[in-house]
C-alpha positions as CSV (number, residue, x, y, z in Angstrom):
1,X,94.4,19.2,-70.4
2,X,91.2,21.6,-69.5
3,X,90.6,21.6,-66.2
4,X,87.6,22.8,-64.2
5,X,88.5,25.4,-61.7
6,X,88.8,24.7,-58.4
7,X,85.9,25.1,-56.4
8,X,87.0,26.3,-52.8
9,X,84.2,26.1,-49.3
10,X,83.0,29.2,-48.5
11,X,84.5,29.1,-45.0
12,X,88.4,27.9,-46.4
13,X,87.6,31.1,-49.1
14,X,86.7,33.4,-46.1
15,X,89.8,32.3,-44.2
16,X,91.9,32.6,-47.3
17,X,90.8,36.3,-47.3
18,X,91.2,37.2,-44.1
19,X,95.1,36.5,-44.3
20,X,95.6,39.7,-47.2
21,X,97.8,39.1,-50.1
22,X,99.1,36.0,-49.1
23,X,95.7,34.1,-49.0
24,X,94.5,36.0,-52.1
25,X,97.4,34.7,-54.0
26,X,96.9,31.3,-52.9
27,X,93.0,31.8,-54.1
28,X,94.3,32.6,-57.3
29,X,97.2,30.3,-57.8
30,X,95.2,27.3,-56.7
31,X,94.6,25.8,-60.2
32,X,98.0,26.2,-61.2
33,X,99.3,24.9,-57.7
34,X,97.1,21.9,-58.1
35,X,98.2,21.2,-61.7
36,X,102.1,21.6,-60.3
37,X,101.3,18.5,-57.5
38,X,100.1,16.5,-60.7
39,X,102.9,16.8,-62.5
40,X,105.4,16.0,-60.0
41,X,104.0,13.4,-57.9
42,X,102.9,11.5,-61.4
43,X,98.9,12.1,-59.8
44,X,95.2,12.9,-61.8
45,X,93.5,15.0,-59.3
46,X,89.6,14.8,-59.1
47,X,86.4,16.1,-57.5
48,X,87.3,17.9,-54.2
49,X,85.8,16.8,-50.6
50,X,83.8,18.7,-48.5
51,X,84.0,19.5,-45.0
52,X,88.0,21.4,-44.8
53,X,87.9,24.8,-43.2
54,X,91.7,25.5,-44.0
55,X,92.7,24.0,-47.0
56,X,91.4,22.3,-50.5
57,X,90.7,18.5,-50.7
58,X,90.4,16.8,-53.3
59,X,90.4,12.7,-54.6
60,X,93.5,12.2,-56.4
61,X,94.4,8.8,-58.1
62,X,98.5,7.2,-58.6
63,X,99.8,6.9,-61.6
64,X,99.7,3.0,-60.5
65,X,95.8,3.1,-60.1
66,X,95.6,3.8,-56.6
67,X,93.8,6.1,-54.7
68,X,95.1,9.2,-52.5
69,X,94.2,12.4,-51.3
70,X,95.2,15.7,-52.0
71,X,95.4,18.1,-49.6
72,X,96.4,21.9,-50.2
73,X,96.8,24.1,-46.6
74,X,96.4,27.7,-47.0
75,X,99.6,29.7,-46.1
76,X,99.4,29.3,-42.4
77,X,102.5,28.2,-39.9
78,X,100.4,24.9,-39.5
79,X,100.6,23.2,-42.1
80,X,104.7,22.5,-41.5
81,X,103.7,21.2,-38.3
82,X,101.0,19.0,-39.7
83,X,103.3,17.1,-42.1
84,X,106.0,17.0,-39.2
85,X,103.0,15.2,-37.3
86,X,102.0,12.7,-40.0
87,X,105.9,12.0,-40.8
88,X,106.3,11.3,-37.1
89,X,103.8,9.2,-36.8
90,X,104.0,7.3,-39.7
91,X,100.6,5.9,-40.0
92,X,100.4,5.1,-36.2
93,X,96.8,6.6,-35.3
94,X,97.4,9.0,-38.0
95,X,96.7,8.8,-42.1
96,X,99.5,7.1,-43.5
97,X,101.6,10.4,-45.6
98,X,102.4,9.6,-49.3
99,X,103.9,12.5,-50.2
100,X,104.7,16.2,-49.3
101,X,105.7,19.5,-50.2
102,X,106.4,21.9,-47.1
103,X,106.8,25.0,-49.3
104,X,103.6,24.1,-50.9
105,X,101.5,23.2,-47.9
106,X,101.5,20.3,-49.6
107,X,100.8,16.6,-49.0
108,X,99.2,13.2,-50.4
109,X,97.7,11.1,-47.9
110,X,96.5,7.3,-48.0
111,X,92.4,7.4,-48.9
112,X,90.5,6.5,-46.2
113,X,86.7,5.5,-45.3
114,X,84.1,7.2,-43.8
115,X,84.3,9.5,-40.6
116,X,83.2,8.5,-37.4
117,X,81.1,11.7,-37.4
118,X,79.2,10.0,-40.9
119,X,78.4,6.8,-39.2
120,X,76.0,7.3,-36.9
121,X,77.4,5.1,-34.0
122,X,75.6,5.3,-30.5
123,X,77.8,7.8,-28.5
124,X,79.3,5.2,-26.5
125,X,80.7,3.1,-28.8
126,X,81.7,6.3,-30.7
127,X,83.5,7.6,-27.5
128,X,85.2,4.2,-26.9
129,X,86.5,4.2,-30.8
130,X,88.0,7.7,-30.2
131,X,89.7,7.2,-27.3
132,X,91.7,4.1,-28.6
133,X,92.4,5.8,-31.7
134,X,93.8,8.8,-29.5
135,X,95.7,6.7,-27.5
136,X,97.8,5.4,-30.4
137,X,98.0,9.0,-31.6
138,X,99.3,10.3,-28.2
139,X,102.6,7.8,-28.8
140,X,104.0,10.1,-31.1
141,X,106.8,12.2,-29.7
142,X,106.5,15.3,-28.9
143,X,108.2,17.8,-31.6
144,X,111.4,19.6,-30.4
145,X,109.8,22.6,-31.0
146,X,106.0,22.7,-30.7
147,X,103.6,24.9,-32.2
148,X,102.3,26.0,-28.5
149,X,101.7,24.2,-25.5
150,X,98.7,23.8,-23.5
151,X,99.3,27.2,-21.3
152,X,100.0,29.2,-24.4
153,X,96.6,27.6,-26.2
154,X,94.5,28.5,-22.9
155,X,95.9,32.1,-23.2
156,X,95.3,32.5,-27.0
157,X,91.8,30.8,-26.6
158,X,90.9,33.4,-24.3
159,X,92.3,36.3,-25.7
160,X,90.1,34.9,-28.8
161,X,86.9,34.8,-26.9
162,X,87.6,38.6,-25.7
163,X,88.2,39.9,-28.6
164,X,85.7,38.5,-31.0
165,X,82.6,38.6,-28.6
166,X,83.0,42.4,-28.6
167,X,83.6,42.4,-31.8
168,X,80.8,40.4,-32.5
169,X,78.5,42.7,-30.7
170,X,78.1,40.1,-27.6
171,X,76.5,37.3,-29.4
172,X,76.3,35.1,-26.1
173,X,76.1,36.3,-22.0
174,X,78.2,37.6,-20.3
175,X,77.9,34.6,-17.7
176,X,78.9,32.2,-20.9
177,X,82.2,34.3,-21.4
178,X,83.1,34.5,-18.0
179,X,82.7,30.9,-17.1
180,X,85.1,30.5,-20.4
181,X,87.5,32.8,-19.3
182,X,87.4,31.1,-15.9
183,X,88.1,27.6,-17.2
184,X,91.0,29.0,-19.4
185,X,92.4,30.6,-16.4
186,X,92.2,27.1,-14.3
187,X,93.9,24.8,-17.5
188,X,96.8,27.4,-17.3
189,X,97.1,27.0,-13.6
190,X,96.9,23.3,-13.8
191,X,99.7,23.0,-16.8
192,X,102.6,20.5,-16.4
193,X,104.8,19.7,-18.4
194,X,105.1,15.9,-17.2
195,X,101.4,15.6,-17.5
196,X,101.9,16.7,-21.9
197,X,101.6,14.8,-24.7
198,X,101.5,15.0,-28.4
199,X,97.7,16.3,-29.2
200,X,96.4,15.8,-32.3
201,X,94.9,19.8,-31.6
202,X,91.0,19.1,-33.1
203,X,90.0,15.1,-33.2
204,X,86.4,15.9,-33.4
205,X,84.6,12.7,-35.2
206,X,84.7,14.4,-38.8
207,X,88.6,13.7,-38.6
208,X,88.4,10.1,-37.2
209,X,88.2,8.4,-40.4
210,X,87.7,4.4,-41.0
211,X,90.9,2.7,-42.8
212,X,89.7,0.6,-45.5
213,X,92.1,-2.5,-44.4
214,X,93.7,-3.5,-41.1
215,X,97.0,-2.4,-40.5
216,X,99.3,-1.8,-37.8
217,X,98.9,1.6,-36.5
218,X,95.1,1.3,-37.0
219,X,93.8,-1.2,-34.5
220,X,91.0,0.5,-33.5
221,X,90.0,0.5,-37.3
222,X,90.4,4.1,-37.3
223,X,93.2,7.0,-37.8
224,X,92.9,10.7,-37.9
225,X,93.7,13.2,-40.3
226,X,94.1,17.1,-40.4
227,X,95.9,17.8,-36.6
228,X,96.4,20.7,-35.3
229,X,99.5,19.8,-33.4
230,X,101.1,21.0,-30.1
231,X,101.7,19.8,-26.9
232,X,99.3,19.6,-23.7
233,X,97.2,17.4,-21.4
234,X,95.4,14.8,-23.3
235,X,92.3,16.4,-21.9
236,X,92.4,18.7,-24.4
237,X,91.6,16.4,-27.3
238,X,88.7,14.9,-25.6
239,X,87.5,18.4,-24.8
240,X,87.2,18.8,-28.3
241,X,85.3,15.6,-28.4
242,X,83.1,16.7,-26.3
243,X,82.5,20.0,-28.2
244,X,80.8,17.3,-30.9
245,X,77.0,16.3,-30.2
246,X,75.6,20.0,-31.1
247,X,72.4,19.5,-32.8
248,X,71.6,16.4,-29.9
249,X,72.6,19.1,-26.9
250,X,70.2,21.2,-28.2
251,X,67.3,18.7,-28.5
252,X,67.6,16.9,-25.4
253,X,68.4,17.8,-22.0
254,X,71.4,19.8,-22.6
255,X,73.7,19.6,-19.3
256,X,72.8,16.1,-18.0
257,X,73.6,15.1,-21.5
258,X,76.9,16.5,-21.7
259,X,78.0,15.6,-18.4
260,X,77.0,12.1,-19.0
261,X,79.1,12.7,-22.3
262,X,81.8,14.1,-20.6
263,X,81.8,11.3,-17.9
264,X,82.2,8.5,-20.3
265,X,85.3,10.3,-22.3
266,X,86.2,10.2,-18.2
267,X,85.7,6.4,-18.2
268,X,87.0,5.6,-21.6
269,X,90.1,7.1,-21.3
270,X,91.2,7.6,-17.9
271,X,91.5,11.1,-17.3
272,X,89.7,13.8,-15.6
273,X,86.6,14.5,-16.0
274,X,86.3,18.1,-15.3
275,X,89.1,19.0,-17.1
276,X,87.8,17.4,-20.6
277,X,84.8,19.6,-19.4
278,X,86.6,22.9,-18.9
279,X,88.5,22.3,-22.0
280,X,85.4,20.9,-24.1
281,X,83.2,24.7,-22.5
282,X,86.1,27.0,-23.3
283,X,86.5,25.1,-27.3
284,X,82.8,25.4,-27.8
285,X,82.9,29.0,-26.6
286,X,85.9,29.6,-28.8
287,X,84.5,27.9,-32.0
288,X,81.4,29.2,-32.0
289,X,82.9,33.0,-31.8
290,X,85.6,31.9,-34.5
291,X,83.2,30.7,-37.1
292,X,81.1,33.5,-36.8
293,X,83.8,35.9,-37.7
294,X,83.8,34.3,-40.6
295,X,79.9,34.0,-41.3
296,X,79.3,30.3,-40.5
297,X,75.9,30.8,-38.8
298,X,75.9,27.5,-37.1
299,X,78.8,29.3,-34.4
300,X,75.6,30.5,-33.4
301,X,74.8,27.0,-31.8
302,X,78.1,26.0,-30.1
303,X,76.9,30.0,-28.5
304,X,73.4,28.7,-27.9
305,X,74.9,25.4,-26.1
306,X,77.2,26.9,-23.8
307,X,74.0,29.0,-22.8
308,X,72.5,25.6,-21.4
309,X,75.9,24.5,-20.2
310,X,77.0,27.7,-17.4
């Protein structure tokens, strides 16, 4: 059968390319790799959805008429930890995993409704849905061997910010970078080991998504996909939460905003308020400089944020 060829993001194809030979063969191989997961999971793949940054998406459909995803991770060390997470969980605040490959990068997840981020929810309502969904994600075990833990993340995330905003030619202050590196210096400090759980590494709204029945695992009426997985203080994932709300920061009055933000991921959950806010800075900082590497100009506005925010 002809098929169209794949149509990859412009941000997964940057990303792809910045790995060298091994993301370049997985550029070219994609239509054949995609054809290969077809044939052995009995599966019709069709149009691809929008929105990944490190992998191709796409609707697929059973051979018994129902409907799946397709997911395809570019040849990065997470994507074995990502199906280890989904396994683990086995639907329990996470996508329910159909299928897998692990020396594809390979997996089939349950379809799933809309995302949080499309619905438009007021922000408390929003922050109250996440943090229940989280809460059933954080009951996964640990892995044996996690990816990193939350000291290592804070040392990588800085490291990060160092390097690219010099390589970036200093797209932000200096005072913004500081204040990250300050924050990443206090998450290490305050790491314990008792305190860790399983994170889902970047629960941002996009990757709450609806399920389209009740089930157990899913009482909040929501799971996430695409985790990042390691273990640290749940703090973290709400810090990415709070990282969310961009385009609003900007238009309203930034820091009261986000504190008030910040204060009811505090409420919602339980935890401490200014570390979700030290993690939340130091993620904006760090995804803003990250995206820009890779010529996403809207970095540009986690930068501009984080201005408002020191």
């Amino acid at each position: 059968m002809h098929r169209t060829p794949a149509t990859v993001p412009p941000l997964v194809r940057a990303k792809a390319e910045s790995f060298g030979d091994p993301g370049l063969a997985w550029l070219d191989g994609l239509d054949d790799l995609i054809a290969e997961m077809e044939q052995l999971w009995s599966i019709t793949v069709g149009q691809p959805i929008s929105g990944g940054t490190s992998s191709y998406v796409a609707h697929a459909r059973t051979a018994d008429g129902q409907d799946a995803v397709l997911k395809l991770a570019l040849p990065h060390f997470w994507a074995s930890h990502e199906i280890q997470r989904l396994e683990q969980a086995a639907g329990r605040g996470y996508a329910r995993l159909l299928a897998y490959h692990p020396d594809r990068n390979a997996m089939l997840i349950e379809a799933l409704g809309p995302s949080l981020s499309e619905l438009a929810w007021p922000p408390e309502q929003l922050i109250r849905t996440v943090c229940a969904t989280l809460r059933q994600a954080w009951r996964v075990e640990p892995s044996e061997a996690p990816a990193q833990t939350g000291n290592s993340k804070a040392q990588d995330l800085a490291a990060l910010i160092d390097r690219a905003w010099k390589g970036l030619d200093r797209p932000c202050s200096k005072e913004v970078i500081d204040t990250a590196l300050r924050y990443a210096e206090r998450r290490q400090g305050a790491y314990s080991e008792e305190q860790c759980v399983a994170v889902h590494g970047d629960p941002h709204s996009g990757n709450a998504m609806q399920v389209r029945s009740p089930r157990p695992g899913a009482e909040s009426g929501f799971v996430y996909v695409d985790p990042e997985p390691f273990v640290a203080e749940p703090a973290y994932d709400l810090g990415i939460v709070l990282r969310d709300w961009t385009e609003e920061f900007l238009n309203g009055s930034t820091r009261s905003l986000a504190r008030h933000r910040c204060g009811l991921l505090a409420e919602h959950s339980g935890l401490d308020g200014d570390a979700i806010w030290e993690w939340g800075f130091l993620e904006r900082v760090a995804t803003g400089l990250y995206v820009l590497e890779f010529g996403a100009a809207w970095g540009q506005e986690h930068l501009d944020v984080a201005e408002r925010l020191v």
